[in-house]
py3Dmol code that shows the C-alpha trace and the ligand (Angstrom):
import py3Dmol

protein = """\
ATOM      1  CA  UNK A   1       1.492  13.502 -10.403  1.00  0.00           C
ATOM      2  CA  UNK A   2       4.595  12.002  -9.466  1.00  0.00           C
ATOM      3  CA  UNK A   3       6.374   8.519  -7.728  1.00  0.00           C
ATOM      4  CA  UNK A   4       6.461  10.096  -4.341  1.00  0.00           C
ATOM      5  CA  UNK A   5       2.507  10.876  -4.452  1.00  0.00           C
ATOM      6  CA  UNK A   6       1.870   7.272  -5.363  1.00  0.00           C
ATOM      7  CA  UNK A   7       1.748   4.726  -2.701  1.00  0.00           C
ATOM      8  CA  UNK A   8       4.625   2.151  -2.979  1.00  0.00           C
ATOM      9  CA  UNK A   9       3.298  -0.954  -2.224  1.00  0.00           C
ATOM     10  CA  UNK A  10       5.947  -3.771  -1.224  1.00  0.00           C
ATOM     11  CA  UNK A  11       3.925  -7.129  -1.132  1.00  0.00           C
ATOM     12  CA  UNK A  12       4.702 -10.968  -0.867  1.00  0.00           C
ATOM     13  CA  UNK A  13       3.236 -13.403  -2.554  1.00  0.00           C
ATOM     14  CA  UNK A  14       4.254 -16.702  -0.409  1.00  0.00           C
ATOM     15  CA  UNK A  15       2.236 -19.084  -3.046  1.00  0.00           C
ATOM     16  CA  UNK A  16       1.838 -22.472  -1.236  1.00  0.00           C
ATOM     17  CA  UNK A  17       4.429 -22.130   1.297  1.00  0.00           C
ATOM     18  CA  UNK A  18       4.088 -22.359   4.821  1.00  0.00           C
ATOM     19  CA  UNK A  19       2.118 -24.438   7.841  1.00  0.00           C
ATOM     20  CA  UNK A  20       0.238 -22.051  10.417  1.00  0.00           C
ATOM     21  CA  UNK A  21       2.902 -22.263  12.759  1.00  0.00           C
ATOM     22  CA  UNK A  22       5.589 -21.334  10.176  1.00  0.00           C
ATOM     23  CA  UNK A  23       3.350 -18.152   8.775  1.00  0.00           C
ATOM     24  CA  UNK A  24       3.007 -17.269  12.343  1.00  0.00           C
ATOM     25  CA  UNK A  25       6.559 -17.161  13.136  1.00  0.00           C
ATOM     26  CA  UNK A  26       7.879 -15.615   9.768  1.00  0.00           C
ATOM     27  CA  UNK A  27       5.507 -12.507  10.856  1.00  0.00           C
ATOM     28  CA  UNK A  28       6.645 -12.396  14.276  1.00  0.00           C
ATOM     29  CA  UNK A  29       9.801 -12.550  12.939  1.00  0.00           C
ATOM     30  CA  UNK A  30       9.147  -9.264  10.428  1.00  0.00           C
ATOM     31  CA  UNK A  31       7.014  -7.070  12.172  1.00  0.00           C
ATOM     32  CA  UNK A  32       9.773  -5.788  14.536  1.00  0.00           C
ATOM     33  CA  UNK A  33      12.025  -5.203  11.298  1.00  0.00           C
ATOM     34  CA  UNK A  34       9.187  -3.063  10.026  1.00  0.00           C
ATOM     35  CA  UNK A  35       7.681  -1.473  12.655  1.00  0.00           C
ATOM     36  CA  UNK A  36       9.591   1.830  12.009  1.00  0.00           C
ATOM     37  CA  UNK A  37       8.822   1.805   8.348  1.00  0.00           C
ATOM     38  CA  UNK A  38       6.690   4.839   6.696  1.00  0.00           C
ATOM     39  CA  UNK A  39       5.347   5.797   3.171  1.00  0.00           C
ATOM     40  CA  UNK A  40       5.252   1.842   1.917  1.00  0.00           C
ATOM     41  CA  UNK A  41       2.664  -0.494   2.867  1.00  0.00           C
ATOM     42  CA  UNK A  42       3.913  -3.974   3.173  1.00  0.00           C
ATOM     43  CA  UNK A  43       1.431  -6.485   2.317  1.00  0.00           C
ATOM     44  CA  UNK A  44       2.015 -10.233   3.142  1.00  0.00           C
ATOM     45  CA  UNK A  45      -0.653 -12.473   0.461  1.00  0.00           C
ATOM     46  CA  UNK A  46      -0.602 -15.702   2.033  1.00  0.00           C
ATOM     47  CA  UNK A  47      -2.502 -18.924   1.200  1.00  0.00           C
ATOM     48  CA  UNK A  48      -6.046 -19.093   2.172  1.00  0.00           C
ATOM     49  CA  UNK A  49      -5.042 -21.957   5.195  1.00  0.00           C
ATOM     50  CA  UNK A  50      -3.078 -19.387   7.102  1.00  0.00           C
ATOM     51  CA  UNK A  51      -5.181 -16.205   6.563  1.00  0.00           C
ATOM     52  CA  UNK A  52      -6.434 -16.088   9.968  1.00  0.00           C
ATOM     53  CA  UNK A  53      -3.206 -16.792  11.897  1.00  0.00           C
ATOM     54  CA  UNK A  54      -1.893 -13.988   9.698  1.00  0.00           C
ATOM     55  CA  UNK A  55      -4.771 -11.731  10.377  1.00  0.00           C
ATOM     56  CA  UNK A  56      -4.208 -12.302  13.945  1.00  0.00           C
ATOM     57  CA  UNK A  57      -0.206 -12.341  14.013  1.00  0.00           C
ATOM     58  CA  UNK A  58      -0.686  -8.320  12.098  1.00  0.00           C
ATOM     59  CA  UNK A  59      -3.174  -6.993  13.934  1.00  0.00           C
ATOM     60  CA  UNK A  60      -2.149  -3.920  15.195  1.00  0.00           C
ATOM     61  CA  UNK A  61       1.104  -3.960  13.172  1.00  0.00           C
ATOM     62  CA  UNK A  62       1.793  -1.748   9.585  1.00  0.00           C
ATOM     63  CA  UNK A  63       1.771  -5.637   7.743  1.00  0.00           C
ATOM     64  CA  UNK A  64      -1.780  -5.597   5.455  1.00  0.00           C
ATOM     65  CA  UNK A  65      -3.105  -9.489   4.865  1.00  0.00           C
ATOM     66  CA  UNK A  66      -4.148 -10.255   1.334  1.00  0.00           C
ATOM     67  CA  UNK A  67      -5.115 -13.996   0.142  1.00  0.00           C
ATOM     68  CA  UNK A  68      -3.395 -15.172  -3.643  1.00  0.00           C
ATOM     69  CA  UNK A  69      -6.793 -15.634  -5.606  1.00  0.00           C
ATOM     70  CA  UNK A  70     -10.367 -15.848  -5.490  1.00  0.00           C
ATOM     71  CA  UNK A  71     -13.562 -16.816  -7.247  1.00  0.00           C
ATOM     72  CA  UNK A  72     -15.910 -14.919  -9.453  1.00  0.00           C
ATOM     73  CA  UNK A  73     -18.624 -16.006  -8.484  1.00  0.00           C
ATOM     74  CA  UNK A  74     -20.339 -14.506  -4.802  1.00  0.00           C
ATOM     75  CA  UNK A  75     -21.432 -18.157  -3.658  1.00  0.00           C
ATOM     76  CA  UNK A  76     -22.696 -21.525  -4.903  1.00  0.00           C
ATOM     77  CA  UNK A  77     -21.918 -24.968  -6.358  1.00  0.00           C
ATOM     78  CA  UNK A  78     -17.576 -24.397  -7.018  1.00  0.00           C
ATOM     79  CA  UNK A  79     -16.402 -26.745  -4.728  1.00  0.00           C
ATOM     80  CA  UNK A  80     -12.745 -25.751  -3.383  1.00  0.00           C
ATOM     81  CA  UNK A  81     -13.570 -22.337  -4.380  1.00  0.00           C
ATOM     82  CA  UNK A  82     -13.057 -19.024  -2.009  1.00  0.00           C
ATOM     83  CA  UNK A  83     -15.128 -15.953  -3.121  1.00  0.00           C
ATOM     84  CA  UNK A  84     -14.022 -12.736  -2.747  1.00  0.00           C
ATOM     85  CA  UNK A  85     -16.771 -11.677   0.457  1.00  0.00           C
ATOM     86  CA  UNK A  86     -15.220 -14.448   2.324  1.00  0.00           C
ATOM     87  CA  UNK A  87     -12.147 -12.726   2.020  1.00  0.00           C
ATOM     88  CA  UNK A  88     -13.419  -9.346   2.788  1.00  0.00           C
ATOM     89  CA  UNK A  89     -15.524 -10.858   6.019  1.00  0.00           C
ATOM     90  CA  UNK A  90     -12.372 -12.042   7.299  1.00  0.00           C
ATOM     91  CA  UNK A  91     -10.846  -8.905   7.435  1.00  0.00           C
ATOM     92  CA  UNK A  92      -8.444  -9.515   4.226  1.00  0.00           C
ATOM     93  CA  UNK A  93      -7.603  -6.136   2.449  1.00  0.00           C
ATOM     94  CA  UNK A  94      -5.801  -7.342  -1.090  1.00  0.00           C
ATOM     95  CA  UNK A  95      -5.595 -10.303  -3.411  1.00  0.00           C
ATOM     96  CA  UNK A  96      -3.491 -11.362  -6.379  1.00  0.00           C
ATOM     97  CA  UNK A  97      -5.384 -12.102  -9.435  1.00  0.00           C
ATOM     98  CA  UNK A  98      -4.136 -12.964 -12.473  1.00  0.00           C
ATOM     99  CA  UNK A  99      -1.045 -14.218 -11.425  1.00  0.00           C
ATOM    100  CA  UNK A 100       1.076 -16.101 -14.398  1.00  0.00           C
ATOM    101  CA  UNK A 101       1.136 -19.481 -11.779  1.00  0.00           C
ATOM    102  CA  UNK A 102      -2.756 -19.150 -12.089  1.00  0.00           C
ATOM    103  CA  UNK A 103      -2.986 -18.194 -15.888  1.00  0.00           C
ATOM    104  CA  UNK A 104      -0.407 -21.150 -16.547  1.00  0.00           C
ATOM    105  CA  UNK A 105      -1.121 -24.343 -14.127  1.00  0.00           C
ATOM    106  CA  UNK A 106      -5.039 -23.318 -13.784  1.00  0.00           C
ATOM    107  CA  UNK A 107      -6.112 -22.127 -16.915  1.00  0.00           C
ATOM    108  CA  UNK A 108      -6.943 -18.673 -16.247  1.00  0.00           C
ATOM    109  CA  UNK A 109      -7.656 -15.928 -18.998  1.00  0.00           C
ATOM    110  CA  UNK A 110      -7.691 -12.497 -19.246  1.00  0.00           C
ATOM    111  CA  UNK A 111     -11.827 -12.902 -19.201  1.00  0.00           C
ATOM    112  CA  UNK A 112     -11.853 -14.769 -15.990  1.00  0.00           C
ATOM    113  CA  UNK A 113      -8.981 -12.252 -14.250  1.00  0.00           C
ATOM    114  CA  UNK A 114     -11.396  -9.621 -15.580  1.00  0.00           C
ATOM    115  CA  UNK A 115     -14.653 -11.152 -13.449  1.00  0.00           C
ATOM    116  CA  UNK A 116     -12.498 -11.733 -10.580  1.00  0.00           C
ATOM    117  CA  UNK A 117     -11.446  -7.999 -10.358  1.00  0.00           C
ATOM    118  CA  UNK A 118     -14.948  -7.139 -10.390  1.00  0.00           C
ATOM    119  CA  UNK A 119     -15.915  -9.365  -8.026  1.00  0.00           C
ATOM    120  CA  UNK A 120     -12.875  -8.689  -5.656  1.00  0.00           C
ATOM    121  CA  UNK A 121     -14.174  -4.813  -5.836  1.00  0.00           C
ATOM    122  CA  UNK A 122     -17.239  -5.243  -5.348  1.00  0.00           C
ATOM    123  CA  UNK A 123     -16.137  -6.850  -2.322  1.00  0.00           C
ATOM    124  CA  UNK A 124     -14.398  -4.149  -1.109  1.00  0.00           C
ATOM    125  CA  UNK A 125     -10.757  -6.066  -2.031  1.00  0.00           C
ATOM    126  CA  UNK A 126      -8.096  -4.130  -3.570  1.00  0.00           C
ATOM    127  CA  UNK A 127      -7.264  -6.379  -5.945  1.00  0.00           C
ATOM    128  CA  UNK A 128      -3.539  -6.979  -7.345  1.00  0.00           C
ATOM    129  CA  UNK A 129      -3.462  -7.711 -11.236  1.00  0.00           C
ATOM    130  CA  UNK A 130      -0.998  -9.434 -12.453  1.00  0.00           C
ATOM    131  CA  UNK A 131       0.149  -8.777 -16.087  1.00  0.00           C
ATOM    132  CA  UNK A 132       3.612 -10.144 -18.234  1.00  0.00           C
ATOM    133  CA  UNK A 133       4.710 -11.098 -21.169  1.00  0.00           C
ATOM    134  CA  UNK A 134       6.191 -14.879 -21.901  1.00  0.00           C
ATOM    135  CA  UNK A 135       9.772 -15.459 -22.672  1.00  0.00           C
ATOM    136  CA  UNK A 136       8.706 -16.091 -26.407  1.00  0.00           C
ATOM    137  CA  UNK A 137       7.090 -13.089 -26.490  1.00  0.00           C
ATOM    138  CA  UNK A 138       9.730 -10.659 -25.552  1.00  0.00           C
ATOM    139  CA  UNK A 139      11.722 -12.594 -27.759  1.00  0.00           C
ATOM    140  CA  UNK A 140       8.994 -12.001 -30.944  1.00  0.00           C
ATOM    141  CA  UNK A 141       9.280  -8.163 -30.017  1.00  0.00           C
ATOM    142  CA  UNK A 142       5.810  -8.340 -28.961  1.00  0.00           C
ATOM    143  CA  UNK A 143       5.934  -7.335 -25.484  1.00  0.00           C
ATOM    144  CA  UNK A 144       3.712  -4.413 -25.839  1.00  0.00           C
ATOM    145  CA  UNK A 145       1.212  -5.857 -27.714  1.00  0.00           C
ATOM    146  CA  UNK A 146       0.518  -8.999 -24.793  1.00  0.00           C
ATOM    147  CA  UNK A 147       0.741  -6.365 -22.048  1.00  0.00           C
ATOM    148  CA  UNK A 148      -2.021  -3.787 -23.919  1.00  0.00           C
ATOM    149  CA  UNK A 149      -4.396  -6.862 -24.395  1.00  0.00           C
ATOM    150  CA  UNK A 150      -3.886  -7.855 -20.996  1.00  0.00           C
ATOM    151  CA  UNK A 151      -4.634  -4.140 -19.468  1.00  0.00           C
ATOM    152  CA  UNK A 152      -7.468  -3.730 -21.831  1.00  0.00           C
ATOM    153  CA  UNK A 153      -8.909  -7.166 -21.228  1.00  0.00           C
ATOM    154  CA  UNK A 154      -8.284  -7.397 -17.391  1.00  0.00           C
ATOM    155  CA  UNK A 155      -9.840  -4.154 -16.724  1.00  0.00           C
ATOM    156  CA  UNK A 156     -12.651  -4.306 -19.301  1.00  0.00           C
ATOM    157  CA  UNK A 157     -16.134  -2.065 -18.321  1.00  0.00           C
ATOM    158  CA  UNK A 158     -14.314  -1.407 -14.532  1.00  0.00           C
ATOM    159  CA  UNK A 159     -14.715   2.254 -14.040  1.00  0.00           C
ATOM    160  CA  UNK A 160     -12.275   4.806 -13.295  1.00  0.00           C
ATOM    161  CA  UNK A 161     -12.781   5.156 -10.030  1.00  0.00           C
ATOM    162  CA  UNK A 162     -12.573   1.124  -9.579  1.00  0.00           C
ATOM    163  CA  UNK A 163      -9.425   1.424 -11.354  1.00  0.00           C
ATOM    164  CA  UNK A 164      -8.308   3.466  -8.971  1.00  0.00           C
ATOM    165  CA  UNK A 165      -8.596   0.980  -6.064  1.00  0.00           C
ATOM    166  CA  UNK A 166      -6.092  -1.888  -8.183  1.00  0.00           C
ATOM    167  CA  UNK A 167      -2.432  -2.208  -8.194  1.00  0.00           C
ATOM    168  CA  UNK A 168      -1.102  -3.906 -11.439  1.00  0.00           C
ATOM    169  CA  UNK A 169       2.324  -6.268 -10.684  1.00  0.00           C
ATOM    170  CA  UNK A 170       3.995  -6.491 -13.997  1.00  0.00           C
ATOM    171  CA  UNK A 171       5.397  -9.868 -13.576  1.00  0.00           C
ATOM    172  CA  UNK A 172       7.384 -10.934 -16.765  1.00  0.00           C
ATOM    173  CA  UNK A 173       6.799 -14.405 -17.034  1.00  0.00           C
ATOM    174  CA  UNK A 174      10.258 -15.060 -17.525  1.00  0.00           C
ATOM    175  CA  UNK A 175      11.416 -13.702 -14.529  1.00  0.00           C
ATOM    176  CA  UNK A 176       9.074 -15.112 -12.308  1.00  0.00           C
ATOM    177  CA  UNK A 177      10.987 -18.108  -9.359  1.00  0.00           C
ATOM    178  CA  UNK A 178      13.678 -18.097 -12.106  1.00  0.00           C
ATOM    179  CA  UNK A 179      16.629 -16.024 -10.478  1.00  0.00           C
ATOM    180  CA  UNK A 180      16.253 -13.710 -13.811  1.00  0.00           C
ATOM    181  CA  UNK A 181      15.179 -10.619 -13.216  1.00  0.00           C
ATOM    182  CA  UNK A 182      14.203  -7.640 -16.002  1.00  0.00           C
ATOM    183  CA  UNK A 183      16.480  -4.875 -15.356  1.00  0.00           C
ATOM    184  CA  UNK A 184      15.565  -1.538 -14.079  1.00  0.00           C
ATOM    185  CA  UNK A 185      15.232  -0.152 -17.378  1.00  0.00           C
ATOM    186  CA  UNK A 186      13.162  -3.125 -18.592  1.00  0.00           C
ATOM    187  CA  UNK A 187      10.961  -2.827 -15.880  1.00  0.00           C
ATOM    188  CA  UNK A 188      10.525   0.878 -16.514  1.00  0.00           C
ATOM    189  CA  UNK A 189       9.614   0.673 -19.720  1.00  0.00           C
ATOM    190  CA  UNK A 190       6.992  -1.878 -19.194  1.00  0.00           C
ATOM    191  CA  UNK A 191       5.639   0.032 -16.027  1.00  0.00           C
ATOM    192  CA  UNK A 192       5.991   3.251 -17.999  1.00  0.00           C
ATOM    193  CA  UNK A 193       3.898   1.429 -20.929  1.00  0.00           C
ATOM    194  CA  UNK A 194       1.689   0.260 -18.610  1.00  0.00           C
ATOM    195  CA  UNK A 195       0.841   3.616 -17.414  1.00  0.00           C
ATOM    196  CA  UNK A 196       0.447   4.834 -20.877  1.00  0.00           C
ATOM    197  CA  UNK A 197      -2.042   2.192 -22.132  1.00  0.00           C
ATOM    198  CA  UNK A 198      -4.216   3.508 -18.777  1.00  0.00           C
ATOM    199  CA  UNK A 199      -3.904   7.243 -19.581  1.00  0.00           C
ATOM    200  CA  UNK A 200      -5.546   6.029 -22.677  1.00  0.00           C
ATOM    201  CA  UNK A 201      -8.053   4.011 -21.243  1.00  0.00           C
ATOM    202  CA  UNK A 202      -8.778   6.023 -18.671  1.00  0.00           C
ATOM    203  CA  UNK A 203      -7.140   9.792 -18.210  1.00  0.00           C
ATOM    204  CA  UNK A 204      -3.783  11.220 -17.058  1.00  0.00           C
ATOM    205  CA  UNK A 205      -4.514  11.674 -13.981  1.00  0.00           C
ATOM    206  CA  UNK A 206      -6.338   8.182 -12.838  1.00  0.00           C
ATOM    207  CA  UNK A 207      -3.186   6.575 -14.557  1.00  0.00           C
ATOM    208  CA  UNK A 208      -0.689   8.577 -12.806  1.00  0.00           C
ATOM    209  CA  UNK A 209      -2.333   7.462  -9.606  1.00  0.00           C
ATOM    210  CA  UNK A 210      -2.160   3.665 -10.111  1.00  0.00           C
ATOM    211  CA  UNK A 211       0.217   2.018  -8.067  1.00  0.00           C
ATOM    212  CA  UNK A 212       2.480  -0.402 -10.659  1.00  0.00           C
ATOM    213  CA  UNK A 213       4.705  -2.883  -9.212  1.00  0.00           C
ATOM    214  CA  UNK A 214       7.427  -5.045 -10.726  1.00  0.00           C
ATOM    215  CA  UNK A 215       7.440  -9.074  -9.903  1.00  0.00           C
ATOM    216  CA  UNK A 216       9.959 -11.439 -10.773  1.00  0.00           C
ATOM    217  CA  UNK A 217      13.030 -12.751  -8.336  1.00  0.00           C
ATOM    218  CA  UNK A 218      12.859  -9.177  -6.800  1.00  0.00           C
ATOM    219  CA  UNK A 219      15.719  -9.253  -4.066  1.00  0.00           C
ATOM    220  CA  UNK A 220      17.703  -8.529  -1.453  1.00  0.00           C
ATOM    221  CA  UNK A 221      20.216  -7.160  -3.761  1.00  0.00           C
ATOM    222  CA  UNK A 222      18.652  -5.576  -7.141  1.00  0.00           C
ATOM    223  CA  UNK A 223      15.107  -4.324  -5.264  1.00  0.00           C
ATOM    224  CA  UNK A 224      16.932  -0.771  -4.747  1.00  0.00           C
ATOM    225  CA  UNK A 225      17.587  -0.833  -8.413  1.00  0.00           C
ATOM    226  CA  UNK A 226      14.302  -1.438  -9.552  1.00  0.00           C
ATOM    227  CA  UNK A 227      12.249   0.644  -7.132  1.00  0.00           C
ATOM    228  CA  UNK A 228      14.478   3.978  -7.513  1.00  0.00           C
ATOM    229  CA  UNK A 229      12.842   3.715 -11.388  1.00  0.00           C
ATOM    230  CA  UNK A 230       9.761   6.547 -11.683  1.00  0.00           C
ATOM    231  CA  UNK A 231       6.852   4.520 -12.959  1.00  0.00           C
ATOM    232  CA  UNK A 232       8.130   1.296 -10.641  1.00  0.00           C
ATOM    233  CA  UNK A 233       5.807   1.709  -7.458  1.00  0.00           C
ATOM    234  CA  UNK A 234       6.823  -1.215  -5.398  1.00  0.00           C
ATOM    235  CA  UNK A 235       7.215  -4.855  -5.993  1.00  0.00           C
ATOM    236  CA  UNK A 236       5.167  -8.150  -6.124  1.00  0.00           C
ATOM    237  CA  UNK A 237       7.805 -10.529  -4.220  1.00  0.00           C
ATOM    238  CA  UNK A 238       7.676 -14.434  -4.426  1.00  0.00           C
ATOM    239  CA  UNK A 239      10.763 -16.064  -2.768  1.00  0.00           C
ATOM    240  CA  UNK A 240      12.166 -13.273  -1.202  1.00  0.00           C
ATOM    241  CA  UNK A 241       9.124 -12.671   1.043  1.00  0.00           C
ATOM    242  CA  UNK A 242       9.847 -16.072   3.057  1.00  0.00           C
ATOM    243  CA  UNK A 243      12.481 -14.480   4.239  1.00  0.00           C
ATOM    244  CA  UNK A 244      11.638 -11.831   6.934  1.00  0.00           C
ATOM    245  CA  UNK A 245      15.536 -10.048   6.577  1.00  0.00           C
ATOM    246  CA  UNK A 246      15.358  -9.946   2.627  1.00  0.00           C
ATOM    247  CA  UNK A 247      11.641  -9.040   2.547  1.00  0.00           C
ATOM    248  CA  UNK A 248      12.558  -6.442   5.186  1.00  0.00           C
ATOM    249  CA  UNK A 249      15.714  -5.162   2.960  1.00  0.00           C
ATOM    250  CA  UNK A 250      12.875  -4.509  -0.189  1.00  0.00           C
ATOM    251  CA  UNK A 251      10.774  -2.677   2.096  1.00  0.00           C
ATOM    252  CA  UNK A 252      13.392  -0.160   2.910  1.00  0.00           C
ATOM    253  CA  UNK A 253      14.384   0.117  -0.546  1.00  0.00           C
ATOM    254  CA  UNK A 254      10.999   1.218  -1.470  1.00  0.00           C
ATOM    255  CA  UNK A 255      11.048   3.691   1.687  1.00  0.00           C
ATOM    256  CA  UNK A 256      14.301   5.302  -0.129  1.00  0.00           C
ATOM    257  CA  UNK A 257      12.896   4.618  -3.790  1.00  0.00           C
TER     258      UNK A 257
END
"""
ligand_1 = """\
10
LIG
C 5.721 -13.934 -7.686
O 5.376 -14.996 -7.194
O 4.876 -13.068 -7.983
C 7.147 -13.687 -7.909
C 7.521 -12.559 -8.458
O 7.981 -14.688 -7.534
P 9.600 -14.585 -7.404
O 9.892 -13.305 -6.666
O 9.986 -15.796 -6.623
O 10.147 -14.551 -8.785
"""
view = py3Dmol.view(width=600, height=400)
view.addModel(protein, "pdb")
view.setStyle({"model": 0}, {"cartoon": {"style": "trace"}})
view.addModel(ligand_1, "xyz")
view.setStyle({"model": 1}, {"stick": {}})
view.zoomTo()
view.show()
């Protein structure tokens, strides 16, 4: 299977930006610039305050609402805690798991990003797994070996036609609110990698269908770079998605990618 049978998947990760008001009016703001946009779906994962005024603001619109995490668990005694039906009840179609904000300021591990990919299927989510290597890492040459734990870990005992439902942002840690971004090649050979390790995990075929997005100070300016690379299906965008004309100049790189 090839890049143009996979679905290129441009999403924003906002993180904890934006009052109600402000999330309203940055999708106002984008939905005309998008309206006319075909073969990417633009996803918009807000923070949990502002899911319904986004839900509302994209109804009817190609703009999909996912939230930035959830929990495990389906209900009980977690208090501040959002679990993944919730999300679905609401009317929420993705979610970021896994991402390295999470994993670093919150303690997450690969065994807790694994139960809340289960639980976000199970919900009916499509779930966005984050996966990247530190800057010490890449620098120890051990890149491959951090990202084949994490896709081995993070998808342990979910089947292949679960599998099939997640998109996996490789998000180099490195690169991640820090201006530096991998370069196309970089990110290739991670995605490609990626793709591999599922091909051997799963089969060909289930990996070739896996959407795989790059993350990390994704722009304006190097998105057409990054998305015209085969195994790079999109991109997991941070700062550049507060921005409706940026975020809107990625989505139309993907269209061409
Ligand atoms: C992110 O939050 O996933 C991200 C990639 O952020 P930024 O684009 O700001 O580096």
């Amino acid at each position: 299977m090839k890049k143009n049978v996979r679905k290129a998947i441009i999403a924003g990760n906002w993180k904890m930006n934006k009052t109600r008001p402000e999330a309203k009016a940055l999708l106002d703001e984008l939905k005309p610039l998008v309206a006319d946009v075909k073969g990417v779906e633009i996803v918009a994962c807000v923070p949990f305050t502002n899911l319904e005024t986004a839900l509302a603001a994209a109804e009817g619109t190609n703009i999909k609402i996912g939230a930035e995490n959830c929990h495990f668990e389906k209900s009980g005694a977690f208090t501040g805690e959002i679990s993944a039906d919730m999300l679905a009840e609401m009317g929420v179609e993705y979610v970021v798991l896994g991402h390295s904000e999470r994993r670093q300021y919150f303690n997450e591990t690969d065994e807790t990003v694994n139960k809340r990919t289960k639980a976000a299927l199970a919900a009916g989510l499509k779930p966005i797994v984050c996966v990247g290597e530190l800057l010490w890492e890449r620098e120890c040459n051990i890149t491959e070996e951090v990202i084949a734990r994490q896709i081995k870990l993070d998808f342990f005992a979910i089947s292949k036609e679960d599998v099939k439902k997640c998109v996996i942002a490789y998000e180099p840690v490195w690169a991640i609110g820090t201006g530096k971004t991998a370069t196309a090649d970089q990110a290739e050979e991670v995605c490609a990698f990626i793709r591999a390790q599922l091909a051997k995990l799963y089969d060909n075929d289930t990996a070739e269908s896996i959407t795989i997005q790059y993350g990390g100070s994704m722009n304006a300016k190097n998105a057409e770079d990054l998305v015209s690379k085969t195994n790079v299906d999109g991109g997991l965008i941070g700062g550049a998605s507060l921005k409706a004309p940026d975020f809107t100049t990625i989505i139309k790189a993907a269209e061409n990618g």
